[in-house]
C-alpha positions as a Python dict, from the first residue, in 0.01 Angstrom:
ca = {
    (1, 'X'): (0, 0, 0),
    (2, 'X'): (-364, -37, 86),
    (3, 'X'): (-657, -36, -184),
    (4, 'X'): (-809, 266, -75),
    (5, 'X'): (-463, 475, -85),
    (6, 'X'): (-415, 281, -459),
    (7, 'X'): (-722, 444, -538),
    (8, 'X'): (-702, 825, -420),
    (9, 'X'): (-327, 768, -622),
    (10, 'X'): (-520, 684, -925),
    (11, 'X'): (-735, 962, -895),
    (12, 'X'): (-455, 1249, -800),
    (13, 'X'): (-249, 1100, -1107),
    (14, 'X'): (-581, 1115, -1298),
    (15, 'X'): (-686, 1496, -1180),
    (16, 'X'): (-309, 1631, -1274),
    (17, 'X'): (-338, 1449, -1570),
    (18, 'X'): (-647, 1653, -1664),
    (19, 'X'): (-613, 2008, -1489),
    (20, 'X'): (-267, 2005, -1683),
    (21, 'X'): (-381, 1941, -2035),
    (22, 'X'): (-628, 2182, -1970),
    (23, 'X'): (-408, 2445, -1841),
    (24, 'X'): (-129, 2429, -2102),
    (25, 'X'): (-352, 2292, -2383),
    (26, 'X'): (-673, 2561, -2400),
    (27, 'X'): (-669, 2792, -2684),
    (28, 'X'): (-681, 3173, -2637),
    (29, 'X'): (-879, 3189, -3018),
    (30, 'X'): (-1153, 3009, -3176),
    (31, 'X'): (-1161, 2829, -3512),
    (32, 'X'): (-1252, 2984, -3819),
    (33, 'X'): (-1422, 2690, -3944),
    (34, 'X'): (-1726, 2788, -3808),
    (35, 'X'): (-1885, 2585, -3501),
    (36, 'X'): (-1688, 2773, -3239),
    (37, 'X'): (-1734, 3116, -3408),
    (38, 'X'): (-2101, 3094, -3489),
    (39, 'X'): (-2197, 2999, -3098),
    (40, 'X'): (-1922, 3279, -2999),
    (41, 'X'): (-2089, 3522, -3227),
    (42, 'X'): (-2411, 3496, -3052),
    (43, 'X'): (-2300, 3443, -2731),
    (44, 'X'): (-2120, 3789, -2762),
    (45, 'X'): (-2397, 3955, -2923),
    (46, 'X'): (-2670, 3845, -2648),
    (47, 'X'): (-2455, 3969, -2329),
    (48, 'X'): (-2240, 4249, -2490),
    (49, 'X'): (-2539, 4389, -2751),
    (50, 'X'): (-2818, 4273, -2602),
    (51, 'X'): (-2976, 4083, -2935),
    (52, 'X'): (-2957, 3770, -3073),
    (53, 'X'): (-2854, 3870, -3431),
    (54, 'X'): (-2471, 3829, -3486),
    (55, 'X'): (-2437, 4125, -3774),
    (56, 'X'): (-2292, 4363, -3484),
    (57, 'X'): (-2067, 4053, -3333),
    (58, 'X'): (-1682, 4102, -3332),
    (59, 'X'): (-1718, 3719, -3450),
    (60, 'X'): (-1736, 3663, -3853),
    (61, 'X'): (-1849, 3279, -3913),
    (62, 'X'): (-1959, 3126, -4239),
    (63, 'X'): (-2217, 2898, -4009),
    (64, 'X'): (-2527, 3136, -3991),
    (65, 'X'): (-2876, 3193, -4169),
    (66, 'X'): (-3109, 3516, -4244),
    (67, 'X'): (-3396, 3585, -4062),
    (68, 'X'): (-3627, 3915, -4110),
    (69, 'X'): (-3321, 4013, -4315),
    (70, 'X'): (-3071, 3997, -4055),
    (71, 'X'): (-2758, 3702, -3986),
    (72, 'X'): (-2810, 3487, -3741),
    (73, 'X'): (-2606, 3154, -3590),
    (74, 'X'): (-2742, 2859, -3724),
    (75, 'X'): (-2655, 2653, -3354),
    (76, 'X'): (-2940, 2488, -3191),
    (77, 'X'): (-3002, 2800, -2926),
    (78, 'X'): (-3015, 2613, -2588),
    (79, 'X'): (-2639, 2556, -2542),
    (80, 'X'): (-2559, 2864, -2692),
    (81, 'X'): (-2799, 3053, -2473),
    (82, 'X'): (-2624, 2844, -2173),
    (83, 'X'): (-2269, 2930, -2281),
    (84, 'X'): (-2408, 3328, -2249),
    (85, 'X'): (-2455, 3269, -1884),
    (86, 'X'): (-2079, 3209, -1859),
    (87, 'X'): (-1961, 3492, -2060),
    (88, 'X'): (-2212, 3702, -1856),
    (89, 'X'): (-1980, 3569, -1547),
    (90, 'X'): (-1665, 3676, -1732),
    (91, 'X'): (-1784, 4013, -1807),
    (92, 'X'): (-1888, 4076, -1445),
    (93, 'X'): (-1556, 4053, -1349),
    (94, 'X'): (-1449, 4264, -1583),
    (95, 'X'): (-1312, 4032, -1893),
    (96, 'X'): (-1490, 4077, -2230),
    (97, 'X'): (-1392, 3972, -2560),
    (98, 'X'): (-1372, 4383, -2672),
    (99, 'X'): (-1065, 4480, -2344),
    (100, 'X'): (-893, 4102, -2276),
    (101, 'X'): (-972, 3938, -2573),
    (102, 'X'): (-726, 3632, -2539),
    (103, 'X'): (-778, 3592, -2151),
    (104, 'X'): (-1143, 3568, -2200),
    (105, 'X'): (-1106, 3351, -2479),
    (106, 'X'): (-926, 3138, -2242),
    (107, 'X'): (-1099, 3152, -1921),
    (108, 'X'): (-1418, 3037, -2134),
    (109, 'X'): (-1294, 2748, -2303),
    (110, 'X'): (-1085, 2640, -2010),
    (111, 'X'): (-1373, 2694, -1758),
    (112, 'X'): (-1662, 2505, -2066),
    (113, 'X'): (-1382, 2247, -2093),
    (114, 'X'): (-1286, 2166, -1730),
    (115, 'X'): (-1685, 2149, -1639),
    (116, 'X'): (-1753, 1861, -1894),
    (117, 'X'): (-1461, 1627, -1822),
    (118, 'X'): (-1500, 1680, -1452),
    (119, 'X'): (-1885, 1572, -1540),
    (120, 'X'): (-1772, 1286, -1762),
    (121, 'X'): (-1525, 1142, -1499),
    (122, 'X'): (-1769, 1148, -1209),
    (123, 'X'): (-2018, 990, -1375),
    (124, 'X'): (-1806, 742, -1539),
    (125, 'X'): (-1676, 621, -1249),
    (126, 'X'): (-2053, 629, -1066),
    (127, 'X'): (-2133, 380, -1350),
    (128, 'X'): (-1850, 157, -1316),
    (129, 'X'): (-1877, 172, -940),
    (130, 'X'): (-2310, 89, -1060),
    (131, 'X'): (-2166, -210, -1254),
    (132, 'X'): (-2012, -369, -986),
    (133, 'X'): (-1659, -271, -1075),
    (134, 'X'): (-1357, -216, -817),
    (135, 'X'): (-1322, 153, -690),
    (136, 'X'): (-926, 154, -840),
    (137, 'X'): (-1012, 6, -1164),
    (138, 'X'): (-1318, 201, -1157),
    (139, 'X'): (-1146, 533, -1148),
    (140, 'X'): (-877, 418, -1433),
    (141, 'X'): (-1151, 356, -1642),
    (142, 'X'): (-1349, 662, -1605),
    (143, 'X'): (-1060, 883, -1641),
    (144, 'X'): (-964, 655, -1975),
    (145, 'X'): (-1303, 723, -2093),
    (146, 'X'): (-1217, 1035, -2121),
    (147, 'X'): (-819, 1047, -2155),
    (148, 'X'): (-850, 729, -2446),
    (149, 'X'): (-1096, 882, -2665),
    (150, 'X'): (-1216, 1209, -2847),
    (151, 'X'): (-1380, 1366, -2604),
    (152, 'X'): (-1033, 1437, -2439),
    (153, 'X'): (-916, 1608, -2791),
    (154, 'X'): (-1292, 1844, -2805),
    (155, 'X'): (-1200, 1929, -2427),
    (156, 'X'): (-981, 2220, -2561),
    (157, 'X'): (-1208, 2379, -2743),
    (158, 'X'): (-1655, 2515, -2774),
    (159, 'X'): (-1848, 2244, -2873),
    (160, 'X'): (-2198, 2038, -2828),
    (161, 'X'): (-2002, 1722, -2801),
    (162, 'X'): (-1922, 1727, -2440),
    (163, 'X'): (-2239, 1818, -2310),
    (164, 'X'): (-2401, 1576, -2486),
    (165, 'X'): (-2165, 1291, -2376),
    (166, 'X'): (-2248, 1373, -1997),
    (167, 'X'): (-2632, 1412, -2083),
    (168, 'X'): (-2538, 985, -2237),
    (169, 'X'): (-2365, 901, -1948),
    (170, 'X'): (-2635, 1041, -1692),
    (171, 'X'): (-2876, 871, -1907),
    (172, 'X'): (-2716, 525, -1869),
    (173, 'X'): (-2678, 575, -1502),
    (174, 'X'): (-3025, 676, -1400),
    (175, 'X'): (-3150, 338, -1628),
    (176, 'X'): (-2902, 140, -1425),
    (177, 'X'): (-3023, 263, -1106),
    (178, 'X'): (-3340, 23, -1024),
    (179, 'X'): (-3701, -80, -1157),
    (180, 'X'): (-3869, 229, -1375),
    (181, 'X'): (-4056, 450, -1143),
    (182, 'X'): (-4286, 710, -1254),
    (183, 'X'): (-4013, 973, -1182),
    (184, 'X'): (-3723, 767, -1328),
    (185, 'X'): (-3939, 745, -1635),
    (186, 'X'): (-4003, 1098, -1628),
    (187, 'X'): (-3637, 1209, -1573),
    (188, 'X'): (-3545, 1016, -1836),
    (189, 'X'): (-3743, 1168, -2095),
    (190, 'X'): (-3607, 1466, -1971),
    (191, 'X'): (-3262, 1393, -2052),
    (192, 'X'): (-3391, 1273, -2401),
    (193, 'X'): (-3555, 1639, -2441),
    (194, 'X'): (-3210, 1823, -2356),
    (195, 'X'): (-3010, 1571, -2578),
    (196, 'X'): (-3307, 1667, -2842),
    (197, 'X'): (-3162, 2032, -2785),
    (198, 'X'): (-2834, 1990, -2797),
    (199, 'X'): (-2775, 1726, -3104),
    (200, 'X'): (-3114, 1662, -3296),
    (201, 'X'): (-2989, 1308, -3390),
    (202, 'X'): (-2894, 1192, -3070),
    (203, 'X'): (-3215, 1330, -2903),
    (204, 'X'): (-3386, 1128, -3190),
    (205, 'X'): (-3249, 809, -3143),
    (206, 'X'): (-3191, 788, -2764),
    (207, 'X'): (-3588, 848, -2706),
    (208, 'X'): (-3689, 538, -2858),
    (209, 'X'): (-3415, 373, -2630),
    (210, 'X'): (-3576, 505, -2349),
    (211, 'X'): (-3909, 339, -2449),
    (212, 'X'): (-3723, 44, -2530),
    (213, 'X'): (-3586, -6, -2169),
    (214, 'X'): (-3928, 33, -2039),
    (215, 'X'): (-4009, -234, -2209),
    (216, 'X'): (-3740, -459, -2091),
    (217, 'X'): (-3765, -392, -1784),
    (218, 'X'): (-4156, -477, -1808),
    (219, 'X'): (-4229, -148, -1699),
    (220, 'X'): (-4659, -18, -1651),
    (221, 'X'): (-4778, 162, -2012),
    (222, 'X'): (-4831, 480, -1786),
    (223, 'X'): (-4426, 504, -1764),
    (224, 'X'): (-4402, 518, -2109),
    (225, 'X'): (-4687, 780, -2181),
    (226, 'X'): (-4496, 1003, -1904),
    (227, 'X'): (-4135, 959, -2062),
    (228, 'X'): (-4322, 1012, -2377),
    (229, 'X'): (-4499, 1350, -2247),
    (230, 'X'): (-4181, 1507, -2110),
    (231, 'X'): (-3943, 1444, -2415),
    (232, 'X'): (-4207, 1623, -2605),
    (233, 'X'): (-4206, 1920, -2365),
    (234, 'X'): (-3849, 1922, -2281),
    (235, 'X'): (-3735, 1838, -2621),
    (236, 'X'): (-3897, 1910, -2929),
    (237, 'X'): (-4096, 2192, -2793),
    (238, 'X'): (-3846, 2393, -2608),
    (239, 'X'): (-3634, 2364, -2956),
    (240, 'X'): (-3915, 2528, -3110),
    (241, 'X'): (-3938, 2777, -2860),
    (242, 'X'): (-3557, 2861, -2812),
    (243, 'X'): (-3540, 2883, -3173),
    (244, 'X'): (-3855, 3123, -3182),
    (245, 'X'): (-3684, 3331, -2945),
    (246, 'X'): (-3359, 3367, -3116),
    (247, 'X'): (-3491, 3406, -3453),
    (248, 'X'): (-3823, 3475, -3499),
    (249, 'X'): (-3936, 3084, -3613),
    (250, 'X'): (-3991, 2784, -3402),
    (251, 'X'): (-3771, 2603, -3714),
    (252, 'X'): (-3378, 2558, -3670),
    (253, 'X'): (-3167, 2756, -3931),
    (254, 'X'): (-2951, 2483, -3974),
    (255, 'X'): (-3183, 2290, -4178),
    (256, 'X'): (-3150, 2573, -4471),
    (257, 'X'): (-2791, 2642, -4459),
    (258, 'X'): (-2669, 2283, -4428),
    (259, 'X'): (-2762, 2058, -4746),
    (260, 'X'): (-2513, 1707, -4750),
    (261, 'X'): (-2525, 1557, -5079),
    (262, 'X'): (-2711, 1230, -5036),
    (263, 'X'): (-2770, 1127, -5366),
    (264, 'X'): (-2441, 1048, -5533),
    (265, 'X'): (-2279, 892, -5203),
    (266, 'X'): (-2131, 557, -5202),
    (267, 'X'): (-2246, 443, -4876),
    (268, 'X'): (-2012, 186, -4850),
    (269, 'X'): (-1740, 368, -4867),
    (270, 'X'): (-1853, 650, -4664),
    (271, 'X'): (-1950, 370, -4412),
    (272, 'X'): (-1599, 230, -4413),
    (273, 'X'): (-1392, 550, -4402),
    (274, 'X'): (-1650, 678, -4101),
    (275, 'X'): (-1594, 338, -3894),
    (276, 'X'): (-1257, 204, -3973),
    (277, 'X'): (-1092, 460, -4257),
    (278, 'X'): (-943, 763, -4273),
    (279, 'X'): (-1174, 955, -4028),
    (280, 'X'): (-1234, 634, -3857),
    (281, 'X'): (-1450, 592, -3503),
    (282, 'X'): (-1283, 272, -3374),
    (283, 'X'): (-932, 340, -3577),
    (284, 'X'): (-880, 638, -3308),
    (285, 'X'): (-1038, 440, -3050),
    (286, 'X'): (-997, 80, -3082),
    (287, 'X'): (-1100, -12, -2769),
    (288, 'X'): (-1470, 26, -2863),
    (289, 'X'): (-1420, -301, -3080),
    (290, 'X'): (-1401, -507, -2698),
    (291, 'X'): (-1775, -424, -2714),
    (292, 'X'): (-1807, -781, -2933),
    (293, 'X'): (-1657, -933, -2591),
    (294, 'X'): (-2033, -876, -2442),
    (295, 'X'): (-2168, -1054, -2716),
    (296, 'X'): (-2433, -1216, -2717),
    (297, 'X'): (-2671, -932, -2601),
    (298, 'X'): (-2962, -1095, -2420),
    (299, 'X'): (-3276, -913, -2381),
    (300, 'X'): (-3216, -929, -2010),
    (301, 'X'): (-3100, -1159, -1740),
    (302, 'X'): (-3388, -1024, -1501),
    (303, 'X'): (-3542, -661, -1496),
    (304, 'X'): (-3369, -538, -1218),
    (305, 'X'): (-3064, -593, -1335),
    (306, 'X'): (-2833, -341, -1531),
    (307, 'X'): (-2837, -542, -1858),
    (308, 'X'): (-3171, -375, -1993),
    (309, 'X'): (-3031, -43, -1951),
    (310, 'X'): (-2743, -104, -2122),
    (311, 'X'): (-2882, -289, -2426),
    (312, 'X'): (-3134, -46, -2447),
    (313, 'X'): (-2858, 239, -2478),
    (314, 'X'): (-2614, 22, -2667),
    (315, 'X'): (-2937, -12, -2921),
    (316, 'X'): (-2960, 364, -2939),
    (317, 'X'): (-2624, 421, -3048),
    (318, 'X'): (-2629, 177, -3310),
    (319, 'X'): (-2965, 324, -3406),
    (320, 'X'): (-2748, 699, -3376),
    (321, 'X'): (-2506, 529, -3603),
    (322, 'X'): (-2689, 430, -3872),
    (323, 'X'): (-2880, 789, -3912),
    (324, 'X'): (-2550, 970, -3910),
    (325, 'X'): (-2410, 742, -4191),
    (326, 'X'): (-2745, 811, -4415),
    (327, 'X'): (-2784, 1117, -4298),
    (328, 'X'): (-2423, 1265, -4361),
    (329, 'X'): (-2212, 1285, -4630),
    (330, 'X'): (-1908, 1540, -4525),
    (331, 'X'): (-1732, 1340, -4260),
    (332, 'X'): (-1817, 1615, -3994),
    (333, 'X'): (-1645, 1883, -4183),
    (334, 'X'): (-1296, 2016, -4094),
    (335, 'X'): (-1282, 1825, -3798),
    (336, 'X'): (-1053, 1567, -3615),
    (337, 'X'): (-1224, 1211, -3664),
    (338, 'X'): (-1521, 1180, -3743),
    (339, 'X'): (-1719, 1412, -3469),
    (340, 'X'): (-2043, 1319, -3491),
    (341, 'X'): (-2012, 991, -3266),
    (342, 'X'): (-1784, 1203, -2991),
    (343, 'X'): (-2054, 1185, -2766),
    (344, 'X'): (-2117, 814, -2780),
    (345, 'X'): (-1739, 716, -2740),
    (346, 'X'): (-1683, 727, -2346),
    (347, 'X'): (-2054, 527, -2279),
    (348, 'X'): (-1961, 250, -2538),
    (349, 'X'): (-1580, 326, -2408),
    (350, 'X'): (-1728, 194, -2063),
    (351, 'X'): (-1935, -97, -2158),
    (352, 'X'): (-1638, -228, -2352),
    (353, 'X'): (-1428, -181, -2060),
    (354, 'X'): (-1688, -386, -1820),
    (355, 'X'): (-1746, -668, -2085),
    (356, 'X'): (-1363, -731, -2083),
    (357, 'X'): (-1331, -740, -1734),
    (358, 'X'): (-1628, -974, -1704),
    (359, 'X'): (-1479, -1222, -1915),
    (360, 'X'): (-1179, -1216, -1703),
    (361, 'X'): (-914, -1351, -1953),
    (362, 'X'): (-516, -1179, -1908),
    (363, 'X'): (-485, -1209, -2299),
    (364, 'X'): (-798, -1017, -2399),
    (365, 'X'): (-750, -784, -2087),
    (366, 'X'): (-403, -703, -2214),
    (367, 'X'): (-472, -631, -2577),
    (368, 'X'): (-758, -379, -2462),
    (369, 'X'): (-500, -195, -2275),
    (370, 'X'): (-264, -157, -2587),
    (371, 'X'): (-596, -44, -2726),
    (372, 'X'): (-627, 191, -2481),
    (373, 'X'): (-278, 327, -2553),
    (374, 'X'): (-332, 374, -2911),
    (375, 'X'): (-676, 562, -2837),
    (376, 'X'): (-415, 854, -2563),
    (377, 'X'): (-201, 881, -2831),
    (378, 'X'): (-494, 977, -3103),
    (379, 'X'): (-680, 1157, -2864),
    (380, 'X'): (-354, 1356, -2726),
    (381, 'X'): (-291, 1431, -3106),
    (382, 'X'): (-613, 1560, -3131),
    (383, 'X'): (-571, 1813, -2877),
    (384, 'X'): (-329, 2054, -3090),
    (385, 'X'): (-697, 2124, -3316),
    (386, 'X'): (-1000, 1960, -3302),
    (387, 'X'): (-1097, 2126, -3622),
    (388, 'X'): (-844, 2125, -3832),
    (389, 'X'): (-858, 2134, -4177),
    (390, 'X'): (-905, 1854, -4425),
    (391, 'X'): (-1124, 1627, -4655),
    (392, 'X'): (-1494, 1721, -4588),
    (393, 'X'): (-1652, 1447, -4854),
    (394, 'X'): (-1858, 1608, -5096),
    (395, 'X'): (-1840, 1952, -4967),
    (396, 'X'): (-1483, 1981, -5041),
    (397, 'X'): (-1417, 2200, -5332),
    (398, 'X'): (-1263, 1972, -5637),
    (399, 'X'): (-936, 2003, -5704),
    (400, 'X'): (-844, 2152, -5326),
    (401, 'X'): (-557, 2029, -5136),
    (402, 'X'): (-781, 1889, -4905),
    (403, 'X'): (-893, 1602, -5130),
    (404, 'X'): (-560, 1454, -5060),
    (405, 'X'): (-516, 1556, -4694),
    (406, 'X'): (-831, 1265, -4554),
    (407, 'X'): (-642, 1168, -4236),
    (408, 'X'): (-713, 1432, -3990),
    (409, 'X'): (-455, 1183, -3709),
    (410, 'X'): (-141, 1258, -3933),
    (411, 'X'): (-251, 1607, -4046),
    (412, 'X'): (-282, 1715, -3740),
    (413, 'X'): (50, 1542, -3618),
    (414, 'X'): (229, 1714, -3919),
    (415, 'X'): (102, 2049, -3806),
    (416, 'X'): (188, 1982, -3478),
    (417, 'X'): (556, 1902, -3579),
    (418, 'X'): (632, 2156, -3828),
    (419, 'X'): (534, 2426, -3629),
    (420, 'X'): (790, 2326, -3356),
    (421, 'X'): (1080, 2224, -3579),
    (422, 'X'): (1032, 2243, -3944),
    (423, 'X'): (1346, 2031, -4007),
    (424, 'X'): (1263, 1748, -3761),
    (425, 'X'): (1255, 1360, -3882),
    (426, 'X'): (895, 1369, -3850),
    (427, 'X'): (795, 1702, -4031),
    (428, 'X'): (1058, 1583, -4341),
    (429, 'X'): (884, 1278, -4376),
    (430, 'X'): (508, 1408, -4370),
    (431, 'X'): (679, 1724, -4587),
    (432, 'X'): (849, 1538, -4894),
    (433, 'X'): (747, 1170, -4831),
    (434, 'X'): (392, 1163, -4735),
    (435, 'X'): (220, 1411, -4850),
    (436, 'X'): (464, 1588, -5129),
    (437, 'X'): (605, 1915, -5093),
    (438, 'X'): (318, 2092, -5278),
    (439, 'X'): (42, 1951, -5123),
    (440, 'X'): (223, 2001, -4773),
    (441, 'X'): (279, 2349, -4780),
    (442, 'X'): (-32, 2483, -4958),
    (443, 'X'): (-243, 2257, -4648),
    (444, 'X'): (-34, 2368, -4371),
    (445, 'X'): (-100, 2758, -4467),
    (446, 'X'): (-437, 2685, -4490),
    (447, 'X'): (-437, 2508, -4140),
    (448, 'X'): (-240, 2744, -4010),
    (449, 'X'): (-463, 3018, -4130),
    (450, 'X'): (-722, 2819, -4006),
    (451, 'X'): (-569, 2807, -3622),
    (452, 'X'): (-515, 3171, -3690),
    (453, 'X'): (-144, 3090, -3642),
    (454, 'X'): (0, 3484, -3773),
    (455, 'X'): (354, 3342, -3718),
    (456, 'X'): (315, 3010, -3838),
    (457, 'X'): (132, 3188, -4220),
    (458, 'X'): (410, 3405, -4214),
    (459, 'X'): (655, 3171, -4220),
    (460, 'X'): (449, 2953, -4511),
    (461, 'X'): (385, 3217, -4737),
    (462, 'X'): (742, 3290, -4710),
    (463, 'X'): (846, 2949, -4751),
    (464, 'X'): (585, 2897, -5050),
    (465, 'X'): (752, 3198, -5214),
    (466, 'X'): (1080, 3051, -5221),
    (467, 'X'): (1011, 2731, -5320),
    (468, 'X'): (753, 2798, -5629),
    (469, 'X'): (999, 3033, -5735),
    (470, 'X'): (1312, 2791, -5846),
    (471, 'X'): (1297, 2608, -6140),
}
């Protein structure tokens, strides 16, 4: 078999892989936890009510703020203002969430899911392909940069994850291209401005990465000043605009209803449980630790190579890092993993991938494929809820069941298992071994209820009845 037909193989095998999960695993509800419904509740309210207050919405979220004394979603507006163009698609062909409410439901988040990974994969392999990679192992690894980490498990679902992955990965490519030009530098500070939009974080500490590959790459001072003027226009100024237009103020909502507690956090801890814990980055996706393999990181071999570009986006993620574990202290919320680095995971997921094969050893190649295994298998988990319920730090209620549920991995796995055989090895062990029988069925109603799984609460309370009742 030729290399080129090894390569289309990869990429059918890769294409079923995807249109199937998406097909059999897209939910026809949202969440209640909040981040779907609050961007749902808009997003109806702006097509089907023609405002952008949610009190009228068919959508009830607890993640909104007040305004001129009316409720509105506490989302940064762009996306959600972009996700309105696609229910304004639906509704011209005749779905709405008021007449099919579980086909729309479905269309959207397969059609917002399908877009994303479609994005990720193309430019995952582009990059690759930019890094000198093989076209077969090139389109393994940008389908495993989706398939072996958690953007694979958000896929399923309404989230600013996605988008901002692909906004990273067209970042890194357009670096990677060749010498800054006035336009590259300008285009890149666009990006920066629409990251700014969509995660306030990210937008934050990808900016300064920007300037930072300038530099390396020895770039004029007038390249900087125009990456400089369009990430203010396309990023911190649209936010106050979109937000002005949604709400009435050019500040975000978010900022009063969200308040983590910062002061009696052990940062250690909530360092180590974030990284390698129970809601651990590189425990569901151990491959990111082959990034040590490109170690050391040298300022650059020569400018117009692809090395500044990536240590320049490599130093914005670590710079991301460290501002989500200062800046955090609720692990995400109910949420599988810890959901705030979802967007970094497929770039980093990439440069790991390239610094193994550059080292070219079979042993080190060979353990980063078991790692790659172990990253399907969390992600696949993750695809039965992406929010699911669970520990959420110091915003979880003392005394709640979900102070001892921390592992979202084997709390979603338990779900996943009792609700398709109650009395299977796995769900007994989970049931009376792991977690306790008390514990287990209290946090699988409230999952359930959650999901908005009617059967699977029916069954619960049911089941909690008759077991709190004998002695």
């Amino acid at each position: 078999m030729t290399d080129n037909r090894i390569t289309y193989l990869a990429a059918i095998c890769g294409f079923l892989i995807l249109f199937a999960t998406a097909l059999s695993g897209t939910r026809t509800d949202f969440n209640m936890t909040g981040v779907e419904t609050s961007r749902m509740a808009a997003v109806q309210a702006m097509i089907d009510h023609g405002e952008t207050s949610i009190d009228n919405s068919c959508f009830r979220t607890v993640d909104k703020g007040t305004a001129n004394g009316r409720y509105y979603s506490d989302k940064p507006p762009l996306l959600t203002f972009g996700m309105a163009g696609l229910y304004a698609v639906l509704r011209g062909a005749g779905l709405s969430f008021e007449n099919h409410y579980a086909l729309t439901v479905y269309l959207f988040n397969l059609c917002n899911g399908l877009f994303y990974n479609l994005w990720i994969v193309g430019l995952a392999w582009l990059l690759m392909r930019r890094r000198h990679c093989p076209p077969t192992l090139a389109v393994i690894l940008a389908f495993l940069s989706l398939f072996s980490t958690l953007a694979w498990s958000y896929s399923v679902s309404i989230s600013n994850h996605l988008p901002a992955a692909v906004i990273l990965l067209g970042l890194a490519l357009l670096l990677e291209q060749r010498l800054p030009a006035a336009n590259r530098a300008a285009a890149a500070g666009l990006l920066t401005g629409v990251l700014f939009n969509l995660e306030l974080v990210l937008g934050v500490a990808f900016f300064p990465a920007v300037l930072l590959w300038l530099w390396l790459c020895r770039s004029d001072r007038r390249n900087m000043l125009r990456a400089a003027t369009v990430f203010l226009l396309a990023g911190p100024l649209l936010f106050a605009g979109t937000n002005f237009i949604h709400h009435g103020s050019p500040l975000p909502l978010y900022l009063s209803t969200h308040h983590p507690d910062l002061t009696g956090k052990n940062y250690f801890s909530y360092a180590f449980h974030v990284l390698f814990g129970f809601e651990g980055f590189f425990l569901y996706t151990p491959a990111l630790l082959f990034l040590a393999a490109a170690l050391p990181f040298r300022r650059s071999d020569a400018p117009h190579t692809p090395e500044p570009a990536r240590n320049a986006m490599l130093a914005g993620s670590a710079l991301a890092l460290l501002i989500y574990l200062a800046g955090t202290s609720d692990f995400g919320g109910w949420c599988y993993g810890f959901r705030f680095l979802v967007p970094l995971a497929p770039l980093l997921f990439l440069y790991a991938a390239d610094a193994v094969r550059q080292r070219r050893k079979r042993w080190l190649a060979v353990l980063f494929a078991v790692a790659c295994g172990w990253g399907m298998v969390t992600a696949a988990v993750g695809l039965y809820d992406p929010w699911c319920a669970g520990y959420e730090g110091s915003s979880s209620t003392p005394g709640s069941v979900h102070q001892r549920v921390r592992n979202s991995f084997c709390a979603n796995l338990f779900a996943w298992s009792f609700e398709r055989d109650p009395e299977s090895p796995v769900s007994r062990f989970f049931y009376y071994r792991f977690y306790g029988a008390e514990t287990a069925r209290h946090y699988l109603f409230n999952t359930y209820e959650n999901s908005k799984n009617i059967e699977m609460m029916r069954y619960m309370l049911h089941r909690i009845r008759q077991e709190e009742s004998q002695p």
